[in-house]
C-alpha positions in Angstrom: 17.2 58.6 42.9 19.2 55.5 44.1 20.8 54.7 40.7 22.2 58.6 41.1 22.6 58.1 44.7 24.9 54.8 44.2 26.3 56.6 40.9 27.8 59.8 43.1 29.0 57.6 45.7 31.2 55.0 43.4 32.4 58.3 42.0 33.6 59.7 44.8 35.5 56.4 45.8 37.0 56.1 42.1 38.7 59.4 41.8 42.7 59.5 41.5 44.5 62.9 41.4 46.7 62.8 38.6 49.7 64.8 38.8 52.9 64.7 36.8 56.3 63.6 38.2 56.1 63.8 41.9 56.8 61.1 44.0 54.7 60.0 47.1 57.0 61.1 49.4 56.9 64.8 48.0 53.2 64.9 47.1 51.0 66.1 49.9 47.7 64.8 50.3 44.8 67.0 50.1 42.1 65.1 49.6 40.4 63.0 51.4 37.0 60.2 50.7 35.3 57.4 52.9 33.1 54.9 52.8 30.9 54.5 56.4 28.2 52.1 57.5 26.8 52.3 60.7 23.6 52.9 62.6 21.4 56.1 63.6 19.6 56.2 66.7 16.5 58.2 66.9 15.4 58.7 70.6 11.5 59.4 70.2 9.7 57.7 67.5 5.8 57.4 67.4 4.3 54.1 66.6 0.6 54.0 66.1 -0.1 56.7 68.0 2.2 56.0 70.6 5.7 57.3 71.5 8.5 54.7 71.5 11.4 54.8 73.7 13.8 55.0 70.9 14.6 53.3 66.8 17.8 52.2 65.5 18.0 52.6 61.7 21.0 51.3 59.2 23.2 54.0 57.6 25.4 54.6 55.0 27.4 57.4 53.9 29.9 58.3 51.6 32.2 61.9 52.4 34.9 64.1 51.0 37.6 65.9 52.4 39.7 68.7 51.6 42.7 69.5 53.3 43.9 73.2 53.8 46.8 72.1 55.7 47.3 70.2 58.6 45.0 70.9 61.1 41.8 72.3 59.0 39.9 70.8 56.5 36.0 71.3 54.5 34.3 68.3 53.8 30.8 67.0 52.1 29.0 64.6 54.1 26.1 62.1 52.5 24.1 59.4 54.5 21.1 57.3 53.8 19.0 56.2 56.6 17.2 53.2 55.7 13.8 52.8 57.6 10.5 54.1 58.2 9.3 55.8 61.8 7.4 58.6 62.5 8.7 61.5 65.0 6.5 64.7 66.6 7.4 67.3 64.3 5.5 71.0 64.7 2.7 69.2 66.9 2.1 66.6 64.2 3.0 62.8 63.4 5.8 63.6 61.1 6.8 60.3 59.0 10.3 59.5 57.6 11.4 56.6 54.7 15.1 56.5 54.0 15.8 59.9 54.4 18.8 61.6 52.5 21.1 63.3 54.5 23.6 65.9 53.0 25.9 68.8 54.5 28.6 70.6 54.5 31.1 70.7 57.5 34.5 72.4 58.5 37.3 69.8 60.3 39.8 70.1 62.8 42.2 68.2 63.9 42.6 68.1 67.7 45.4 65.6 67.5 47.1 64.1 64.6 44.1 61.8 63.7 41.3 62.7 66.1 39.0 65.2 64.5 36.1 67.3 65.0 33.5 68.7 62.5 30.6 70.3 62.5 28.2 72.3 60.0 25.2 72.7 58.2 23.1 70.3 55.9 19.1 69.1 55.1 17.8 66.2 56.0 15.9 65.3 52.3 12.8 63.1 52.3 9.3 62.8 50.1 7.4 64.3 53.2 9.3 67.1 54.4 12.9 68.4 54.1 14.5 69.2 57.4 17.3 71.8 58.3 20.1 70.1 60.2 23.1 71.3 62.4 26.1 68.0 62.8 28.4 67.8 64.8 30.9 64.7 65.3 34.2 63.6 65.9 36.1 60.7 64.7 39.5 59.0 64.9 41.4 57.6 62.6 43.6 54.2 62.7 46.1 53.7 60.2 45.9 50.6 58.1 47.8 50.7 55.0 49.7 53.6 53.2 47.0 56.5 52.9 44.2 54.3 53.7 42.2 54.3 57.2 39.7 53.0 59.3 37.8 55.4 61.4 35.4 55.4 64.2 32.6 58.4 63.8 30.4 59.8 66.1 27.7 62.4 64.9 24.6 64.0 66.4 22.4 65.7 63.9 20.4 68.6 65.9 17.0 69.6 64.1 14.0 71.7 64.4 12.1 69.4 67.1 14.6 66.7 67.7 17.7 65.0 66.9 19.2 61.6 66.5 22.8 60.3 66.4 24.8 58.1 64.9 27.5 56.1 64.9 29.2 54.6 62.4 32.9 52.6 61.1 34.7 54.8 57.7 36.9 53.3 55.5 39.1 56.4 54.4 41.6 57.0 51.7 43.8 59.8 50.7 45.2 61.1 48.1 
């Protein structure tokens, strides 16, 4: 799974469009991928038996954008969560190892380059697969021609709890 994992994500980062005889000032760009590292927070975790105050887990993600026109756009979010903790889920210890996080969510652009998104996705993992809801927003700074770095800020609602998270992009388009 992580050869696959780590094959989809340098695919996503290696794609070029390839269109004949336009210049980059007439081309309009309408796609969109990023790289993102950052953390998720879970606020209740159980530890032996006992309820924690909170657990902070590394994550990275990989996401693709496609731009309608300039204000809308439909994306496909990934994210690995690597750690293990256990959350109360349907009355039981539920436990959680690296879970694989992957949705589908409709952009807006507020301003220019602040966004918000939200949408569905699952929450994959060798105990039980969860139903997710995101939501986020992000902004982007400009740091090159078509490249990016972006603040994100997302909160993943579920079944019996949720978690955010908050990561740094590194966004190109084309």
């Amino acid at each position: 799974m992580k050869i696959v994992l780590c094959t989809f994500i340098l695919s996503l980062l290696c794609v070029t469009p390839f269109q004949a005889q336009e210049t980059v000032e007439e081309k309009e760009l309408k796609h969109g991928v990023a790289l993102v590292v950052g953390f998720t927070h879970v606020p209740r975790t159980i530890e032996e038996g006992e309820t924690l105050n909170s657990q902070n887990l590394t994550t990275i993600g990989a996401d693709y954008y496609y731009h309608f026109n300039q204000k809308w756009k439909l994306g496909v979010v990934v994210d690995i969560e690597l750690g293990k903790y256990a959350v109360e889920f349907e009355g039981e210890e539920l436990k959680r190892e690296n879970a694989f996080i992957t949705g589908l969510v409709v952009g807006y652009h507020i301003l220019k380059r602040w966004s918000v998104y939200t949408g569905p996705g699952v929450e994959f993992e060798r105990n039980k697969n969860i139903f997710i809801l995101r939501a986020s927003t992000g902004y982007e700074f400009e740091i090159g021609k078509n490249w990016a770095i972006a603040p994100v800020l997302s909160y993943d609602f579920k079944k019996e709890y949720g978690s955010y998270s908050f990561g740094i992009g590194v966004d190109k388009k084309f």
